[in-house]
N, C-alpha and C positions, 0 to 999 in steps of 0.2 A: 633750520631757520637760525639757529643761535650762530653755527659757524659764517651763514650770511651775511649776520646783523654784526658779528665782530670784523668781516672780513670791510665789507663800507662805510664801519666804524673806522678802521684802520688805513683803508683810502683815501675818504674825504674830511677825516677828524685829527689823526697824528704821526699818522706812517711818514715817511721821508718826502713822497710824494706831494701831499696835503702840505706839510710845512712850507717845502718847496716851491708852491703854486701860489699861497698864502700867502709867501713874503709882500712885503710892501712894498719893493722894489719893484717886487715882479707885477705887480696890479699895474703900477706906474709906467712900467716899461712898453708892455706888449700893446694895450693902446695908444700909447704918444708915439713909439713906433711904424705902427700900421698908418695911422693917422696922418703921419708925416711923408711917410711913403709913398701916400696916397697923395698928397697934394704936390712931388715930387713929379710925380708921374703925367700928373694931371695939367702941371702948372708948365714945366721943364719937359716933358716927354718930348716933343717935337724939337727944341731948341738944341739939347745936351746929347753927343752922339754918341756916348756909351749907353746912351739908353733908347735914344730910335734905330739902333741899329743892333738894337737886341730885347726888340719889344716882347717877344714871345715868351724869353727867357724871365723878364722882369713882371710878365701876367703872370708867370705862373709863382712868380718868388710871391707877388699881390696876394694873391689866394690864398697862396700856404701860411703866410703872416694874417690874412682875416682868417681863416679858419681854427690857427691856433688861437687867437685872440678870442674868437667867441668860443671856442672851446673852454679859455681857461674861465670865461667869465660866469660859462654852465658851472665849471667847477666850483667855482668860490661861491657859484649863489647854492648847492648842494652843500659846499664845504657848510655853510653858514645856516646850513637849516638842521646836518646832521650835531654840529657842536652847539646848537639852539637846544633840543633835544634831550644832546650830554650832561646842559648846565638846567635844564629842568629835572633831571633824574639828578643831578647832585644838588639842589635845593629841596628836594624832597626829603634824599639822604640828611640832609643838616638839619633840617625843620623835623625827621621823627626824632634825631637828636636832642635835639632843645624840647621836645617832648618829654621824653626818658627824662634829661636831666631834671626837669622841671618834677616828675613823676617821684625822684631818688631824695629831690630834699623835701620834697610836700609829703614824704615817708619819713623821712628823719624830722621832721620838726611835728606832724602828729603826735611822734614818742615821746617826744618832748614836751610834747602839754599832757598828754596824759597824766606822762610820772610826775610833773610839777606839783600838782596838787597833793601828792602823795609824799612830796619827798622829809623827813624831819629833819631837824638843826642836827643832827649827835650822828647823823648817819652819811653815809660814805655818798655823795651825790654822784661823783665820776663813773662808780661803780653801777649802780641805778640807772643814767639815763643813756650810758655806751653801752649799746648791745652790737658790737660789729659784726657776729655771725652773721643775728636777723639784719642787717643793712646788706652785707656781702651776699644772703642769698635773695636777696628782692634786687638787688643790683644786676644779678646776673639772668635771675630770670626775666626778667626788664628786657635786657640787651638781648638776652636771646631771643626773647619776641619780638623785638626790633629789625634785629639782622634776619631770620627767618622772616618781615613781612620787608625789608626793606632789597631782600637780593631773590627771593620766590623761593625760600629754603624750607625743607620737610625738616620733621625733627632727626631725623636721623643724618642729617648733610651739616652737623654742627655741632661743636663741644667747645666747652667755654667750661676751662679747668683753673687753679689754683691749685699749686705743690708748695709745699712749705719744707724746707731745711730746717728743721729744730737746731737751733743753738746750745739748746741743755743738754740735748742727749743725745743729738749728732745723727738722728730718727729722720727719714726723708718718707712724705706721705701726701695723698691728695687731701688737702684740708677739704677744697668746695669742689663740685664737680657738675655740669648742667643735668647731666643725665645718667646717677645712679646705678643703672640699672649694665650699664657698659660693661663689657670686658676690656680692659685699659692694659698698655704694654704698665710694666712696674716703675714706677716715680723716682725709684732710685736711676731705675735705665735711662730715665726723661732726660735727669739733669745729667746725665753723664754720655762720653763717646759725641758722636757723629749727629745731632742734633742739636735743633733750632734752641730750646732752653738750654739745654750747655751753652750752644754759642754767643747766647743771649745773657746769661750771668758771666761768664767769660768777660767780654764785653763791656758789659755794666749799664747797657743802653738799651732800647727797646729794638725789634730789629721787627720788617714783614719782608715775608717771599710771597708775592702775589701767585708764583707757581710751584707747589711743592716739589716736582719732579724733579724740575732744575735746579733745586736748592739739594736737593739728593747728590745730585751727581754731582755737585761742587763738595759734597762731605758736609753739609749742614743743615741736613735734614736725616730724622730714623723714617722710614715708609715700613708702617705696620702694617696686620692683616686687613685691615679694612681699609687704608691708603691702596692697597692692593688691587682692592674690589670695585673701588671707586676711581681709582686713576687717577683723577687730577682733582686740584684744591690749592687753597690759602691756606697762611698762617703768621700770626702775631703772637711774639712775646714782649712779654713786660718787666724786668725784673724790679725787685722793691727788697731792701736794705735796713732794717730796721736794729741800731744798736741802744742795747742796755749797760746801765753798767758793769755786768756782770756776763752778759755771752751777745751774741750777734743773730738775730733770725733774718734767712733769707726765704724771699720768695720768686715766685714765675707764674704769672699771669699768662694763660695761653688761649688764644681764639682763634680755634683751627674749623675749616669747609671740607666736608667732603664733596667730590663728582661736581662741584664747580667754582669757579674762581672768584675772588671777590674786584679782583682789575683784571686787565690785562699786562700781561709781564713787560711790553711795550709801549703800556700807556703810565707815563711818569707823573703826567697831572693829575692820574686819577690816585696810584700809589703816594703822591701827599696829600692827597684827599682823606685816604683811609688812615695813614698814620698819624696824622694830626686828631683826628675823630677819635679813633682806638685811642693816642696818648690820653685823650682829656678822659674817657671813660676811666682807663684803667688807673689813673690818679685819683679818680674816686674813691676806689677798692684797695688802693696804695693810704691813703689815708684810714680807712678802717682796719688794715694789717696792720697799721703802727699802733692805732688803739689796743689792738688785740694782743700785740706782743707788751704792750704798758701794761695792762690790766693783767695779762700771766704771769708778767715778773712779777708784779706787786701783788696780786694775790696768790701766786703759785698755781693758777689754772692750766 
């Protein structure tokens, strides 16, 4: 059923096809066409002798112009009912985001009354009411129950990591990680070689491969043992920049799918749909890295 529902996805929503049928042109043409034809025939059949003297030929061109005409017009009313559909499942997608969001600062600003009442004149307030671990991991697990209810993900078809590059000690490690419990390729391997976070710090911008495969075989994707198992999937990184004045911490935000896609690798409306969505989240968590690398230089944490 999936491969169905992408396949009439990709006929009557964005394949070459669909755009092609779509055009406005093309709406305007094939009826003012047929239409014209028809009163040609109608009006002039008997009169003009290129065409009573080749009635047969010009019935049959009639048909084949009504036929394509109502055909295209099946199209565009399918066209128009399956991207009805597409723009209700990406209003849902936007609407659990403004959820979450809403969710991530009604969590930051609880802490913040809490510790207010608590906080005294002689004491370090920045230190007291920026906790950015406890935000980064209600962030992420947030997002992961988002994306798990927003694409019909199990918990094991998602990971939702943070590697951090230490600046002081030149140390590469997974600060956050959704699921603990993982056997992970080494963080040093992440950011380095033939993968998406190299490519992605490389870069200096965020980058998504809606199909991990193909990002493989172009050399900017690692496919681990369980990319193995699973076959196909997504992937987003984020990277985040954070300088002191004394060393530089980098990081890479990663939100990878196993065993299934989060777009289609030919659906480009949907691939800025996702990126724009991923940017704003992971600027979230990009704001609480910078706290976190302030707060380690000045305290030495």
């Amino acid at each position: 059923m999936g491969y169905l529902r992408k396949g009439i996805s990709w006929l009557f929503g964005y394949g070459w096809i669909a755009r092609l049928i779509n055009h406005p042109l093309i709406q305007i043409l094939f009826p003012a066409i047929t239409g014209a034809y028809f009163l040609v025939l109608d009006i002039w059949g008997e009169k003009w002798e290129f065409i009573s003297k080749n009635i047969a030929f010009h019935e049959k061109l009639f048909v084949y112009l009504l036929l394509a005409t109502l055909a295209s017009q099946i199209f565009i009313t399918i066209s128009k009912i399956v991207r009805k559909t597409k723009d209700d499942d990406y209003l849902k997608f936007l609407e659990g985001f403004m959820v979450l969001t809403a969710s991530v600062v009604a969590f930051k600003l609880n802490r913040f009354s809490r510790c207010a009442p608590r906080l005294k004149k002689k004491s370090n307030t920045f230190k007291t009411i920026t906790q950015p671990k406890e935000q980064i991991e209600y962030i992420i697990d947030q997002s992961s129950k988002w994306l798990k209810e927003s694409f019909g993900l199990h918990d094991d078809q998602i990971s939702f990591t943070v590697i951090k590059i230490d600046g002081r000690s030149n140390s590469i490690f997974y600060l956050f990680e959704s699921s603990n419990s993982w056997k992970r390729t080494r963080a040093k391997d992440i950011v380095s070689g033939d993968t998406a976070a190299s490519y992605c710090l490389g870069k200096g911008e965020p980058i998504y491969f809606p199909d991990k495969s193909l990002a493989a075989k172009k050399g900017r994707y690692f496919m681990s043992e369980r990319d193995a198992r699973r076959s196909n999937g997504s992937v987003y990184c984020y990277p985040v920049f954070v300088n002191t004045p004394d060393y530089k911490d980098k990081y890479v935000i990663s939100i990878v799918t196993y065993g299934k896609l989060l777009s289609d690798p030919r659906d480009d409306e949907a691939s800025k749909i996702i990126k724009s969505i991923f940017a704003e989240l992971c600027r979230r968590i990009e704001l609480e890295l910078t706290l976190a690398t302030i707060r380690a230089w000045q305290f030495g944490e």
